[in-house]
N, C-alpha and C positions, 0 to 999 in steps of 0.2 A: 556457239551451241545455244541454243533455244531454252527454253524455261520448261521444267518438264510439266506437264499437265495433266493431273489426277484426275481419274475419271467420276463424277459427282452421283452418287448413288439413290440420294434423296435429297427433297428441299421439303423442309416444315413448315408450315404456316405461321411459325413463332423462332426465336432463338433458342438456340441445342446448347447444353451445360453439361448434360450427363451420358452416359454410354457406357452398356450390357450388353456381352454377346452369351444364347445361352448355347450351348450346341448341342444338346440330343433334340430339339424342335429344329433346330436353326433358324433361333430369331435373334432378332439384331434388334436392340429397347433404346431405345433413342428418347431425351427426355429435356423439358425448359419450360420458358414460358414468357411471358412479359411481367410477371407479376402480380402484384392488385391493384396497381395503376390503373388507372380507364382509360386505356390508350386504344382498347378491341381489340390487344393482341393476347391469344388466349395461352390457356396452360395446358401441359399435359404430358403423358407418357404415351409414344408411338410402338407398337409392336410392327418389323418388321421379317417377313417371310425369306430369307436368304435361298436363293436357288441357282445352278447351274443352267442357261442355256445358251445351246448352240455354243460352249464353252467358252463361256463368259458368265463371269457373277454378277447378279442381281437383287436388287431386293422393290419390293410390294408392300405398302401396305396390307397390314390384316387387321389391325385395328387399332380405335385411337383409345384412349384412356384418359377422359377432362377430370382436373386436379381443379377446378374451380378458380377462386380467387389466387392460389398459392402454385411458386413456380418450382418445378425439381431441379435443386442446385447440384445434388450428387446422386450414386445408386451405386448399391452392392447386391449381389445377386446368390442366392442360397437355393436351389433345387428350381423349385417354383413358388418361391418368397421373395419377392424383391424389398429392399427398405430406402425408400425415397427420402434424402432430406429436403425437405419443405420450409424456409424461413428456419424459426427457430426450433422446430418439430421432426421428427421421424416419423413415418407411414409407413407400415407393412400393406404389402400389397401381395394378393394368390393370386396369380393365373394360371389356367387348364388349359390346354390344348387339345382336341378330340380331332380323331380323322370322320368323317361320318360316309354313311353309308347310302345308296340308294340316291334318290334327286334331291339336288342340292334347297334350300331355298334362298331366296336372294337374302331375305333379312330376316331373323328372327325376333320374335317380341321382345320391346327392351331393351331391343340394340340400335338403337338410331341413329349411332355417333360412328358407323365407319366410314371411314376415307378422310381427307381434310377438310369436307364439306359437309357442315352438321344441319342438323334439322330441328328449330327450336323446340324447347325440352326434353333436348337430347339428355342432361346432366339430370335434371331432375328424375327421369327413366332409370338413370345408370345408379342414382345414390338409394334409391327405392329395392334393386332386387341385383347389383350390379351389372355388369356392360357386359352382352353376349355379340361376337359377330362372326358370320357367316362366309366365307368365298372358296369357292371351289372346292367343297371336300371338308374345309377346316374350318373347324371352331374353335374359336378363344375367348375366353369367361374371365375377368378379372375383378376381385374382390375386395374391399378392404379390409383389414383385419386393426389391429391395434395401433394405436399412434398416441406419443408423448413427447413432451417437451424436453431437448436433450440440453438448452444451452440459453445460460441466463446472463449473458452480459447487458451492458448499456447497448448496444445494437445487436440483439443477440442472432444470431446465426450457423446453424450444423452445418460446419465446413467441408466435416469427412465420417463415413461411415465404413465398419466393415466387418465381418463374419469370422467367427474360427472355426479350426481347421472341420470339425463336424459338424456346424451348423447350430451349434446348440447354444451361442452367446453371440451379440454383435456390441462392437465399442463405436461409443461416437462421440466425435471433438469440436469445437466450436473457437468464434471470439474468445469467450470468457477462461482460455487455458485449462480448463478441465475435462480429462477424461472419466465416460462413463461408461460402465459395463452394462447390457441388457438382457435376461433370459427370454430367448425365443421359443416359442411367438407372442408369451404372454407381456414381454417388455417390461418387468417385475426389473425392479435396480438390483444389482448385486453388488456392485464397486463404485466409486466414486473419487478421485484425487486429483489437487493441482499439479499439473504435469510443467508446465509451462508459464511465462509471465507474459501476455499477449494472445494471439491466437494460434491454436495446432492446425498445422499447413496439412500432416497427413498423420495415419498410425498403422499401426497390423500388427494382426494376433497373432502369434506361435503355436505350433502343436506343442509345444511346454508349458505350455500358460504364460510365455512372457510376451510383452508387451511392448513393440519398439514406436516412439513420437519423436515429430519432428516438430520444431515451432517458429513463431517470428521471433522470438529471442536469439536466435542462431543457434539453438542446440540442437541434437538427437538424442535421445534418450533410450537407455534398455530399461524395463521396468519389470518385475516377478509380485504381479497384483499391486501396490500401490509402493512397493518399496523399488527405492531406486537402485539397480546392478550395475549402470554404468554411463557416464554423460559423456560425448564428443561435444568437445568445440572446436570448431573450422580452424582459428587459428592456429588453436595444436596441432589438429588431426588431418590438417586440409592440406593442400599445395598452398605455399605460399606466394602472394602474389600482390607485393608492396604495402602498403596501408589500406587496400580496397575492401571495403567489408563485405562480407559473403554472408549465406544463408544457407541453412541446410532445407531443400525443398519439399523432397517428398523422399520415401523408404517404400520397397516392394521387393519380391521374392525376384529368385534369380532364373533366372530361362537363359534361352538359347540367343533371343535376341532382344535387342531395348527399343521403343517407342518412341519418340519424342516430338511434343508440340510445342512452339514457340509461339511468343506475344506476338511478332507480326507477320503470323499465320503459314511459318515455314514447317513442315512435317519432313521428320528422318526416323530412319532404322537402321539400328548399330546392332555389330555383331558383341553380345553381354561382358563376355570376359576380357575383350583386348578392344575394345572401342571404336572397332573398324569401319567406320560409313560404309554401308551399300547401298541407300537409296536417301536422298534428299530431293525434295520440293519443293523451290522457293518460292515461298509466301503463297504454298496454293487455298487457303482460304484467305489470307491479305487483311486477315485480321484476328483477335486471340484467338488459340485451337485452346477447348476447354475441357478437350479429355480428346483419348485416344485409346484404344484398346483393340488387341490381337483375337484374332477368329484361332479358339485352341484347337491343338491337334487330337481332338477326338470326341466321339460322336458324331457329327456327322461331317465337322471340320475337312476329315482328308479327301470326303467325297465333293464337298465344298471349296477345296482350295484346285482343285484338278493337278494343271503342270505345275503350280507355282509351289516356291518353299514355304511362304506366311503371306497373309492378309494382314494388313491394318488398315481399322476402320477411325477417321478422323471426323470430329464437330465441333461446331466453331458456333462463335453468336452471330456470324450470316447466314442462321438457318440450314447451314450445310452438314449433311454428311458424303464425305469423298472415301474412295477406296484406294489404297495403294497396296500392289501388288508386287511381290518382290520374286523375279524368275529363280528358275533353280536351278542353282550353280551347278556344272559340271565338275562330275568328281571322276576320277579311275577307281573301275570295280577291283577288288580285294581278289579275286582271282585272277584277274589280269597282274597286279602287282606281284601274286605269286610267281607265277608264270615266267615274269620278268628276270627275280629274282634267281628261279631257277636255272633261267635260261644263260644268267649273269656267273653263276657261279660252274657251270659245263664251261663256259667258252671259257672264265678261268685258268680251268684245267688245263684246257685243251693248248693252250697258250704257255701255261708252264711245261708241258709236255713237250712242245714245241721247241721250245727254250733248253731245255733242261730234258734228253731224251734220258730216260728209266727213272724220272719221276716219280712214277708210279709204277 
């Protein structure tokens, strides 16, 4: 059997690290960069337009968003707040989407920077009155808003960021083991504590206020604001599996189905609760997948997914984003089952009757 081959959605002008799907726009925020290196490979956050045609999904550019010297390592997405981690920094970032009306124009003032091919002082336009662009109908305006230093190690860097459940705080972890809580938008500190001895791999807020981390130490942690509720370690809590030492990676909510990207660029989807593989990919970027994330089922998601059961969207540092598309299993309608049922329980009868005449 053959290697399967994901169909490639986009290619950036840079390496991709992070990945946002929003779905009442249907855009798909694709986000990297090279750095502050002088290599000319530049920075930025991609907004991309997800659409159906001829029943097939797509996506277009609608517009680019240059981060200057600094490359987006991670991104959590809150309404139309995104919060990019940047080195050792968090960005909040607004975008608006408008449909417009009447003839389109190709470009608006200020917006110099769409498509992969900029136009010099493109950035300097955008940091001035931020980045407006124009295609077909739609505009997208993207803003900065507040940004602070989330993480103070000796190489310091925001590994992970994320939102709770109303939007009204985001925590973010780094190198230096500490988690920090931030009131959004204004990014005022509200918490502060050593979670971990090394760096936090990942974390996520509760609609209880608690607080679960995971880190290079090999713990997970439950935490209720800075107190501790409850510590896993692997060796306890894990499958055992000789003296080989493990790590707990990342923590996320529970759905229907799981994501997975591998170091050497192999992409699957497992069914959440019993671990079932239904689609594997090997090695379709063939080198790290550095995020991955499912197109949700709503907004405009189910009109976005057509026949299929889920999207996942993968990106990798080849500048790739691929789609995998998982068909929708055939199931027997609940009225049929009835039907069966009923028709199971007649012949039944008819058969003890048969058997056994004044049965009934």
């Amino acid at each position: 059997m053959g290697r399967r081959r994901a169909p490639e959605l986009y290619r950036a002008p840079f390496p991709l690290y992070a990945l946002q799907v929003d779905p009442r726009a249907g855009l798909l925020i694709a986000a990297g960069g090279g750095g502050a290196a002088k290599t000319g490979i530049k920075n930025g956050v991609h907004f991309l337009q997800l659409e159906q045609i001829n029943g097939r999904l797509s996506a277009s550019l609608l517009h680019s968003h240059d981060t200057e010297t600094r490359a987006t390592m991670n991104l959590a997405l809150a309404g139309d707040i995104l919060a990019a981690g940047q080195d050792a920094h968090c960005q909040l970032l607004r975008f608006q989407v408008h449909q417009q009306k009447g003839n389109n124009k190709a470009e608006k003032a200020g917006s110099k920077e769409q498509g992969p091919r900029q136009r010099k002082g493109a950035a300097a336009a955008e940091k001035k009155s931020g980045a407006e662009t124009q295609r077909e109908g739609v505009e997208l305006r993207v803003e900065n808003l507040q940004a602070v230093q989330t993480d103070f190690g000796p190489d310091p860097l925001q590994k992970v960021v994320c939102f709770n459940h109303d939007n009204t705080l985001l925590a973010t972890g780094g190198t230096d083991g500490y988690v920090r809580v931030w009131k959004v938008p204004s990014l005022e500190k509200v918490l502060e504590f050593k979670a971990h001895e090394g760096e936090i791999e990942d974390l996520a807020l509760g609609p209880d206020g608690k607080l679960v981390t995971v880190g290079w130490d090999r713990k997970a942690c439950v935490w209720q604001k800075d107190q501790l509720v409850i510590q896993l370690h692997w060796q306890e809590n894990g499958p055992t599996f000789s003296s080989t030492p493990y790590r707990y990676q990342a923590c996320s909510e529970s759905g229907t189905f799981l994501g997975l990207g591998t170091v050497t660029g192999s992409v699957a989807i497992y069914i959440a609760f019993s671990l079932q593989c239904l689609y594997y990919a090997r090695e379709a970027h063939g080198i790290v997948v550095t995020d991955v994330a499912f197109l949700p089922e709503k907004g405009r998601g189910p009109e976005l997914l057509g026949s299929h059961e889920t999207a996942l969207f993968s990106v990798a540092v080849d500048s790739r984003c691929q789609l995998h598309l998982l068909p929708s299993r055939r199931s027997v309608p609940v009225w049929l089952l009835l039907l069966l049922c009923v028709g199971l329980i007649v012949l039944t009868i008819l058969l003890l009757q048969s058997a056994f005449p004044g049965f009934i």
